[in-house]
N, C-alpha and C positions, 0 to 999 in steps of 0.2 A: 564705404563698402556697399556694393550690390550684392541683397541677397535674392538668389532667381526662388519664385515659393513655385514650384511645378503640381502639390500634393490637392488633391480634391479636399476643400473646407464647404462649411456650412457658408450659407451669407453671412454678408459685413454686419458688425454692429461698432457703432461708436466707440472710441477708446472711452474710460473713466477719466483721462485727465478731462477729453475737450467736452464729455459732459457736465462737468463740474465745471468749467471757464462757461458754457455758453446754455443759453435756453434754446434746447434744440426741440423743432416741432415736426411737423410730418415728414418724410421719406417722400426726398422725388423720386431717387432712383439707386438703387444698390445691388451693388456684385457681391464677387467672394470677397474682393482685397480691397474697394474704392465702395463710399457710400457718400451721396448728395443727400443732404436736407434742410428746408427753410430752418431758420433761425431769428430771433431777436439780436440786433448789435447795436451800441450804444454808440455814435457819431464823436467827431471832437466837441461838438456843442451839447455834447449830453444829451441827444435825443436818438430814442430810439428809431431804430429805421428795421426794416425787413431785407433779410439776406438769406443766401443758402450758404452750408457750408461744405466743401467737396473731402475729405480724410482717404487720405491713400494707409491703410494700418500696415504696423510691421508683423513680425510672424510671434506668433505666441510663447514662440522654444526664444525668438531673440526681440526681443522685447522694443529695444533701444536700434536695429540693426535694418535700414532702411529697403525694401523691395526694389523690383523696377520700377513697380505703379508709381511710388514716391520719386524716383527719376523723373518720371514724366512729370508729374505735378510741381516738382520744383522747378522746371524747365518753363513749363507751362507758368507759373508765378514771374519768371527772370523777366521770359521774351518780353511779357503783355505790358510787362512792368517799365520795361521801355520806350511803348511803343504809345503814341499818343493820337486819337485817331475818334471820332465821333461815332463813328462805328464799329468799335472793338474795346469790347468787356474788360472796363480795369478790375483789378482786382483789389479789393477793401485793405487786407493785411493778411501776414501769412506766420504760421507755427511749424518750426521743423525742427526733426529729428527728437522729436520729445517721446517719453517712456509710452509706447504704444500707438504712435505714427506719426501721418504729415499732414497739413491742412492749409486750406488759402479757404479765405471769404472773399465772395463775390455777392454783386449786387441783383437781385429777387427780379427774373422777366417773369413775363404773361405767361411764357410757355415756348417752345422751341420753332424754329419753322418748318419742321415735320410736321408737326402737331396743329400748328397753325393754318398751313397753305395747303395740305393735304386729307381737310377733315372741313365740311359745311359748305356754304355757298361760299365762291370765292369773286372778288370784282379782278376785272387787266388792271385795274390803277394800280392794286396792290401788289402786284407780281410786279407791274412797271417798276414800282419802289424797290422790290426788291433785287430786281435786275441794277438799277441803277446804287443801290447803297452797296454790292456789294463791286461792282466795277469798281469804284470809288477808293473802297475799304483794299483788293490785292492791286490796283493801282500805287497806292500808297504804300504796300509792304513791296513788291514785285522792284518798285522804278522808285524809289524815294530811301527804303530802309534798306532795301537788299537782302528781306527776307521773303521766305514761304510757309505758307498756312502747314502745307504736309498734310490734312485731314479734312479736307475740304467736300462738307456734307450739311444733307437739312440740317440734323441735331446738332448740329456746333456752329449753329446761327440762331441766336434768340431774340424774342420781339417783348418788345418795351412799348408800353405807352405813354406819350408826351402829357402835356396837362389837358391837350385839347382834344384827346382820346385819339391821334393819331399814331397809326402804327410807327417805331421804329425797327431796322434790323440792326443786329451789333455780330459781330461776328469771336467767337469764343474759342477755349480747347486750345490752348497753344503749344498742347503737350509734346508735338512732333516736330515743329517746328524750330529753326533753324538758321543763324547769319550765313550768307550763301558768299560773303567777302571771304570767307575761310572753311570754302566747301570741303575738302578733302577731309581737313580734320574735322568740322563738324561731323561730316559723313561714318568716319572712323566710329564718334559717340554713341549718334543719335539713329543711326537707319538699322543696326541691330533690332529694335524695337519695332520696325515694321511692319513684320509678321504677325504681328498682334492685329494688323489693321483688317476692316472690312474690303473684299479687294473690289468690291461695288464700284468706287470712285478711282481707283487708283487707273491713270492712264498705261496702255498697251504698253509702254515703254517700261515703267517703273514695275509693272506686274512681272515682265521678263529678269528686271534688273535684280528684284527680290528675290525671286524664284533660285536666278544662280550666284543668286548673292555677289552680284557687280556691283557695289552701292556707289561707287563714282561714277557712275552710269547714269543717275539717276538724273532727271529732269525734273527739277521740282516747280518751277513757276508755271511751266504747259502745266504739270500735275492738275495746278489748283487751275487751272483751267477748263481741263477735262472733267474735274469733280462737279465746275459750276453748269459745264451743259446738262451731266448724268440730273442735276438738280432741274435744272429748267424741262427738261424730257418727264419727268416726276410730279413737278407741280401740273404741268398741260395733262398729262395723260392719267397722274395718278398711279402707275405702275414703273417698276424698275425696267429701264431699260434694255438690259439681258437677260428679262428673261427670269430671273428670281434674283436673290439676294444674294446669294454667294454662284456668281456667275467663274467657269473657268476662263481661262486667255482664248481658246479656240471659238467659246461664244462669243465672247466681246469683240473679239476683231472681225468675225464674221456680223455681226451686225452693224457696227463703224464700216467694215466695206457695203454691204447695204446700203447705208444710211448716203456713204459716197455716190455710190454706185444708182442706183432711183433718186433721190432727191425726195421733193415733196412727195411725192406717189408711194414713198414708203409711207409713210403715215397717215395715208387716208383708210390705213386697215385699221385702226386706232380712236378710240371716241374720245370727242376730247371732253375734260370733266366738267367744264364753266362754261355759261355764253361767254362768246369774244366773237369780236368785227372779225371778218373775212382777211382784211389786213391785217392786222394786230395777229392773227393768228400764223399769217406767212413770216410777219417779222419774228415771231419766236422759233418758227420750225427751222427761217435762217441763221438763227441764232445756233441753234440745235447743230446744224449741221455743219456751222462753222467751229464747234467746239467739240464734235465729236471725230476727233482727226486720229487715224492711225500716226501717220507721219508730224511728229512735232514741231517741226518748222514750217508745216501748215496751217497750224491750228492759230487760230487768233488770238492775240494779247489783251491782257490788263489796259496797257495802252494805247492800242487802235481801236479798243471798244470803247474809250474816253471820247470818243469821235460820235460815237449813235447817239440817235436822235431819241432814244431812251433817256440818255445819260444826259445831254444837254439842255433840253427841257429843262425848267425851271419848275413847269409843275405837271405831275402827269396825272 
């Protein structure tokens, strides 16, 4: 049973069961209904390791009686749980439907690629990387799994460092996502919950889709497409692409015609935030503008971008 909690609460606090199961430490991040925080977790080999742990709580009056947030989160557990991929967040273990919520551990990054590629001095190697891990990563879900991200943004891509202090990206948040082999009835489940989303990323198509609630309308692979240029315009510029964070459909399309419509010369009104070579800087703006497409049979794929010379590279 879904219970929808609509009512204004204080912030989350951990249930008592999973703080009595786990040594919880600081607070990454907490809502009303959903609270992140590192943790100690003992491995199969009996050693400690550092984790966060995500708790979606149920409602206070029902104890035992699961939310949406736990919807997502369970979903978010299934997908990832599947899906095998050097660049996507497994998830350690999960607790559900226990007296006061739901919970999956995940494994402890540096920090997110918000936080990461949008704050200090930044190098092109690193953006190279992260252009190329994440081509890679909805390659693999888009043409391999037959699935889509659905929520394709900075914060649900996190950076891990190897042992040789190099960056990784993993890509996270599988809350929305979706087997696209059984679109209709997924769609029936899981696009109800969309409305929840930031409509930052979401492409012209799926923002309309929502809005009249057409959800078999929805394009979900272009989606995480449109999400990855909104990203790539962010990291170069450092600002949201329309304009602010909660942009409506009339601005975004009028800036995707823009962006069509001028080409480069649109964003020479624009500082960009890092040195970058004169190329390297055309090669993202085309990137930009191949991904920021009204028309979704325009816009470039997972799989034609396996082709750039970003991606192919062996070292950037």
């Amino acid at each position: 049973m879904i219970n929808e909690i609509e009512q204004e609460q204080e912030l989350a606090q951990h249930s008592k069961y999973l703080m009595k199961k786990f040594n919880i430490g600081e607070v990454v991040e907490r809502g009303q209904y959903v609270i992140l925080s590192k943790c100690k977790h003992v491995d199969i080999f009996r050693k400690p390791i550092d984790c966060v742990i995500k708790e979606s709580l149920h409602s206070e009056d029902e104890p035992k009686c699961c939310t949406k947030f736990c919807f997502n989160l369970i979903n978010e557990y299934q997908v990832s749980s599947q899906l095998s991929h050097p660049n996507i967040v497994q998830p350690q273990c999960a607790n559900f439907k226990y007296d006061g919520g739901c919970s999956v551990l995940f494994p402890q990054a540096e920090c997110d690629a918000f936080s990461y590629l949008l704050n200090g001095v930044l190098d092109i190697s690193v953006v190279k990387l992260y252009f190329k891990s994440m081509i890679l990563t909805l390659n693999y879900l888009h043409n391999q799994q037959l699935f889509a991200h659905n929520d394709f943004k900075l914060e649900n891509v996190l950076v891990f460092k190897t042992e040789n202090e190099n960056e990784m990206f993993q890509l996270t948040d599988f809350g929305y996502s979706y087997y696209l082999g059984n679109k209709h009835n997924n769609c029936r489940n899981y696009s109800k919950y969309w409305t929840t989303r930031n409509t930052i990323f979401l492409s012209p198509t799926n923002c309309q889709s929502i809005q009249f609630k057409q959800f078999r309308n929805l394009r979900e692979k272009e989606g995480d497409m449109f999400g990855l240029g909104c990203t790539l315009f962010m990291i170069l510029f450092r600002k949201y692409p329309f304009g602010s964070n909660l942009p409506t459909l009339n601005e975004k399309l009028k800036v995707c015609e823009d962006i069509q419509k001028f080409g480069y010369q649109y964003f020479l009104q624009f500082q960009t935030a890092f040195n970058i070579y004169e190329n390297d800087w055309v090669i993202l703006i085309d990137l930009i503008i191949q991904l920021l497409v009204i028309d979704d049979s325009c816009r470039a794929t997972s799989l034609q971008l396996m082709n750039h010379p970003w991606v192919c590279q062996q070292n950037n």
